[in-house]
C-alpha positions as a Markdown table, in Angstrom:
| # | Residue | x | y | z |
|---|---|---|---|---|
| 1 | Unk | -29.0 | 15.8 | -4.1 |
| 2 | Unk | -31.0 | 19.5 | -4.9 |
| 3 | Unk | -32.4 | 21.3 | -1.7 |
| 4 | Unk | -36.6 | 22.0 | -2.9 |
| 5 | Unk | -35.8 | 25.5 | -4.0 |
| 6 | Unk | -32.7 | 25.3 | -5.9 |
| 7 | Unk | -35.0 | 21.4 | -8.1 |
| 8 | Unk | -37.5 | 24.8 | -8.5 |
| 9 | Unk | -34.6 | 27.4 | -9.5 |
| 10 | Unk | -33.4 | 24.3 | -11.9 |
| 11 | Unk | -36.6 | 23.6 | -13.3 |
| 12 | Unk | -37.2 | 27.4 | -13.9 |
| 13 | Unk | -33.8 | 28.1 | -15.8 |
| 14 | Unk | -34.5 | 24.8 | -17.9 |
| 15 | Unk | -38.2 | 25.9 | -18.7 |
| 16 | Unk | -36.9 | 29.8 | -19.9 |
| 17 | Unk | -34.3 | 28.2 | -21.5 |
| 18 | Unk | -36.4 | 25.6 | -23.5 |
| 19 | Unk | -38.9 | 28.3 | -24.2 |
| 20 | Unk | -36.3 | 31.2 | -25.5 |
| 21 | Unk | -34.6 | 28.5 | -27.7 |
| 22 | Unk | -38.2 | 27.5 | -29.1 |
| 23 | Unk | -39.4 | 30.8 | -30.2 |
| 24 | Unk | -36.1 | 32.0 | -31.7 |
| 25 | Unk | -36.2 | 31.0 | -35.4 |
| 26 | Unk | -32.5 | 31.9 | -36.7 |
| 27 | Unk | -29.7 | 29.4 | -35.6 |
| 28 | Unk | -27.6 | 30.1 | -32.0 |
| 29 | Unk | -24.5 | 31.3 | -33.6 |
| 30 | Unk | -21.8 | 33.1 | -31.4 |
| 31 | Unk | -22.4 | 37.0 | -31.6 |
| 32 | Unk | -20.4 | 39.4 | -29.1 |
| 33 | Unk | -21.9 | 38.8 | -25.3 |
| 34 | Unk | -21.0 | 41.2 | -23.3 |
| 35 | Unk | -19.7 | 41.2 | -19.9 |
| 36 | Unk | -21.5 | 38.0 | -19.1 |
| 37 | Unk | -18.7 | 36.5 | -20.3 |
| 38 | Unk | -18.7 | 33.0 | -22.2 |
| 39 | Unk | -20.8 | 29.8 | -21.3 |
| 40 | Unk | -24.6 | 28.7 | -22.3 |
| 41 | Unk | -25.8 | 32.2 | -21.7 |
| 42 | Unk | -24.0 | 33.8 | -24.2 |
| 43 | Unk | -25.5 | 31.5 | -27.1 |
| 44 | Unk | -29.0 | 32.6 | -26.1 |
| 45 | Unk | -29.2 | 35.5 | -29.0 |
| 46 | Unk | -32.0 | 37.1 | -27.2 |
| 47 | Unk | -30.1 | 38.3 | -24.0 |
| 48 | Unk | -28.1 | 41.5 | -25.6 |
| 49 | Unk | -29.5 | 44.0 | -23.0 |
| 50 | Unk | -28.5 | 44.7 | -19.6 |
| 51 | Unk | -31.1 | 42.4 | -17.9 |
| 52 | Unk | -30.0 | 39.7 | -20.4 |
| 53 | Unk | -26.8 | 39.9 | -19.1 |
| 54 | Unk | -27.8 | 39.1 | -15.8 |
| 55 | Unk | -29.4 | 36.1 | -17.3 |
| 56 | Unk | -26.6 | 34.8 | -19.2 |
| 57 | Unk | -24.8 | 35.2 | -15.9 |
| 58 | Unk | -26.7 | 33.8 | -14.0 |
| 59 | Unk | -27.2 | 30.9 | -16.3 |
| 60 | Unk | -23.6 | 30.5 | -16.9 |
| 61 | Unk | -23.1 | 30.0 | -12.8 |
| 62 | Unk | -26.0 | 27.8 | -12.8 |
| 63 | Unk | -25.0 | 25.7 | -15.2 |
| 64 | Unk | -21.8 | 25.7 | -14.2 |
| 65 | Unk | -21.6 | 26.0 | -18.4 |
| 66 | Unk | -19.1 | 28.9 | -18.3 |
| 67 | Unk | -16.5 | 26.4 | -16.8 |
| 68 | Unk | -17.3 | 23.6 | -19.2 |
| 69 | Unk | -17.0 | 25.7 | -21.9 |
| 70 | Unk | -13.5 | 27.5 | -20.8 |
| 71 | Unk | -12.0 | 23.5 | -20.4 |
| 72 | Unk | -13.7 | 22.5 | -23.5 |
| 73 | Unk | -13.2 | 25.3 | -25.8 |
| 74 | Unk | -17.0 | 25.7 | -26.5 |
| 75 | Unk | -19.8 | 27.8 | -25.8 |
| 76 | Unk | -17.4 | 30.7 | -26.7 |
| 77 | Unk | -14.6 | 30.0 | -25.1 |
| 78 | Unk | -11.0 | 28.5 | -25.7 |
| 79 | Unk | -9.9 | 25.9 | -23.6 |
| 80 | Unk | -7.3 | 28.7 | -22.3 |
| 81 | Unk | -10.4 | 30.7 | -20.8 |
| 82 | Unk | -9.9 | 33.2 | -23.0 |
| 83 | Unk | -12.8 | 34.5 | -25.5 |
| 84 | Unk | -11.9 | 33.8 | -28.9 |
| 85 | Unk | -9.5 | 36.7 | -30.9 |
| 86 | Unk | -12.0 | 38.0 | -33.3 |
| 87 | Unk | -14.8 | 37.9 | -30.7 |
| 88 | Unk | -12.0 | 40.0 | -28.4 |
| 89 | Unk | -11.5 | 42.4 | -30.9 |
| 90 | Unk | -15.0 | 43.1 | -31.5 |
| 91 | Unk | -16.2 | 43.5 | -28.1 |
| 92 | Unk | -13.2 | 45.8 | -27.2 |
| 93 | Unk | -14.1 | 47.9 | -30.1 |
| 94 | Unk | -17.3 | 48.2 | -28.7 |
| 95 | Unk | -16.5 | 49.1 | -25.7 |
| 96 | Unk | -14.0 | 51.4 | -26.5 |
| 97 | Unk | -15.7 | 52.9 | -29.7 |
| 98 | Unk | -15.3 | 56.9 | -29.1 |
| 99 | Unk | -11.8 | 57.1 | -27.4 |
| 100 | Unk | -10.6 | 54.9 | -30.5 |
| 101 | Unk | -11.5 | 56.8 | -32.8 |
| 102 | Unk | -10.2 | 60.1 | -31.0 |
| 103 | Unk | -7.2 | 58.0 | -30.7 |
| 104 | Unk | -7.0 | 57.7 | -34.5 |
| 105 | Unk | -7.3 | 61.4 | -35.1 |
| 106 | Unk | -3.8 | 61.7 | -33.7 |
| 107 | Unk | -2.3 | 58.4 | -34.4 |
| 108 | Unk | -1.5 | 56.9 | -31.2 |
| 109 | Unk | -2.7 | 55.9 | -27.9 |
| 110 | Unk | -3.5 | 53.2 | -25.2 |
| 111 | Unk | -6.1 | 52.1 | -27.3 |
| 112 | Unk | -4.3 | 51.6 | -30.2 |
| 113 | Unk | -1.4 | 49.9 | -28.8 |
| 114 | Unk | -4.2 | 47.4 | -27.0 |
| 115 | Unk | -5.5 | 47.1 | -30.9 |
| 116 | Unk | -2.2 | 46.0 | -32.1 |
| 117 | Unk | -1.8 | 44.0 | -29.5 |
| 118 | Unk | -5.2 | 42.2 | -30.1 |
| 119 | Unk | -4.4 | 42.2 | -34.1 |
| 120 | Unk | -1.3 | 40.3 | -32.9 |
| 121 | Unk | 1.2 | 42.9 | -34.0 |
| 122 | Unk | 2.0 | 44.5 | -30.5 |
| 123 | Unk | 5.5 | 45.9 | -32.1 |
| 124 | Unk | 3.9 | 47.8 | -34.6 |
| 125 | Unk | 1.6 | 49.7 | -32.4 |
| 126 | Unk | 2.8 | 52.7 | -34.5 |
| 127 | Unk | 2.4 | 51.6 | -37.6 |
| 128 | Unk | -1.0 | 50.9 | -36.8 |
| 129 | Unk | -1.7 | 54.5 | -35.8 |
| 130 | Unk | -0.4 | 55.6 | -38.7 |
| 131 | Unk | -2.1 | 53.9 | -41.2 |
| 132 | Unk | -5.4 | 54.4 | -38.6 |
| 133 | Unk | -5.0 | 57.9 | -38.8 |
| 134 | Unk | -4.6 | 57.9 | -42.9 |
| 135 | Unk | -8.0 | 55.7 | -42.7 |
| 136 | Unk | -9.7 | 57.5 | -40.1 |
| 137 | Unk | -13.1 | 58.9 | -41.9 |
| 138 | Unk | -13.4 | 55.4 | -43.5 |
| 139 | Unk | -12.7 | 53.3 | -40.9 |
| 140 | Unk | -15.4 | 55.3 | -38.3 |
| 141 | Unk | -18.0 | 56.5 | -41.1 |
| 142 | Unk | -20.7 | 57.1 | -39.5 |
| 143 | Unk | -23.8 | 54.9 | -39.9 |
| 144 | Unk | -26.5 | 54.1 | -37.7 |
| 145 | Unk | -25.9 | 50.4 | -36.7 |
| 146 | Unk | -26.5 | 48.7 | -33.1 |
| 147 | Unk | -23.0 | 48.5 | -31.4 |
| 148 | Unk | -22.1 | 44.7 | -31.9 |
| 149 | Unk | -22.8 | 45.1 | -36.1 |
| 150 | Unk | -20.7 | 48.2 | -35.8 |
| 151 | Unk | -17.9 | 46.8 | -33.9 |
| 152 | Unk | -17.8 | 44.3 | -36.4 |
| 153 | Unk | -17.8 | 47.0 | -39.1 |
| 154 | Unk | -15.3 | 48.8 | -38.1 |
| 155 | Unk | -12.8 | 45.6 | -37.4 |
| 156 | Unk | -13.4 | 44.5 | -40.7 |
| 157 | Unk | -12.0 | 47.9 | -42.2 |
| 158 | Unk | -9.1 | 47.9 | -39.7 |
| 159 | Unk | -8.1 | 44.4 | -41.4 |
| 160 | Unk | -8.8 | 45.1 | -44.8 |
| 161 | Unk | -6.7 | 48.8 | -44.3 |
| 162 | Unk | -3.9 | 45.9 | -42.7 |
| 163 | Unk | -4.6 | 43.3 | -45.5 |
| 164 | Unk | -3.4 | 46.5 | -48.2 |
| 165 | Unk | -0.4 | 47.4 | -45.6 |
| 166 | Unk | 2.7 | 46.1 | -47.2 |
| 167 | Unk | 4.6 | 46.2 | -43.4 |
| 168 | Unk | 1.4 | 45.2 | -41.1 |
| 169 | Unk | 0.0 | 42.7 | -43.5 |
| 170 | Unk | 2.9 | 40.7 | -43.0 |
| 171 | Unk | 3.3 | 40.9 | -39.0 |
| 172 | Unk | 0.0 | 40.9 | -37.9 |
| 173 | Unk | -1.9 | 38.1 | -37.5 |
| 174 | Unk | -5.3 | 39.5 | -36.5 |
């Protein structure tokens, strides 16, 4: 069935696996992942850097857990093989912090039309801007936070600014 080296590349993923899990105290929760993508290796907290990445890769294709997951709906997935919406929105507002928020200075953009898209209002990409650009110095205030507790910050102001929105609030479905 296993080749010697891949029962010792098995054993080895089970054993870091087993031993990460063990000495992380606060529950496996899904957190934004990176570009890993979705499977077993993005519910190991611990692997947020580049070098965790490759692990959560390489444990996801190992596994074979970031297919289970995609047909299952778990492990951060949906069972369309698409990350979940607020996990999406998240991780594109990390990864696209800076030109957002230059964006929002003038009220339109790429960006902001991928936002509304994301926020499920694609035909209000405008309105969005607008009310972005009104919001601008409180949705980006400036704080010191790592990149996946901003991201979250920041989405959580562009819903509450949408929640208020007598227009968006009632098209979007973010």
């Amino acid at each position: 069935m296993f080749s010697f080296p891949r029962l010792i590349l098995f054993i080895f993923h089970i054993t870091i696996i087993s031993i990460l899990s063990v000495l992380h105290f606060k529950p496996l929760h899904a957190e934004p992942y990176g570009m890993a993508g979705c499977g077993l290796g993005s519910m190991v907290p611990v692997w947020k850097n580049d070098i965790g990445q490759i692990l959560a890769a390489t444990t996801n294709i190992s596994f074979s857990s970031q297919t289970f997951g995609i047909t299952s709906g778990t492990s951060n997935c949906t069972n369309d093989g698409i990350v979940k919406k607020e996990m999406a929105q998240e991780v594109f507002i990390a990864y696209n912090e800076a030109p957002l928020e230059l964006e929002t200075t003038k009220g339109s953009g790429e960006r902001i039309r991928a936002m509304a898209t994301l926020l499920g209002c694609p035909t209000h990409a405008s309105e969005l801007g607008k009310l972005m650009k009104e919001n601008h110095s409180y949705l980006f205030a400036k704080s010191k936070l790592e990149t996946e507790i901003r991201s979250k910050e920041i989405l959580t102001r562009i819903k509450t600014q949408i929640a208020s929105d007598k227009t968006l609030s009632l098209v979007c479905s973010h």
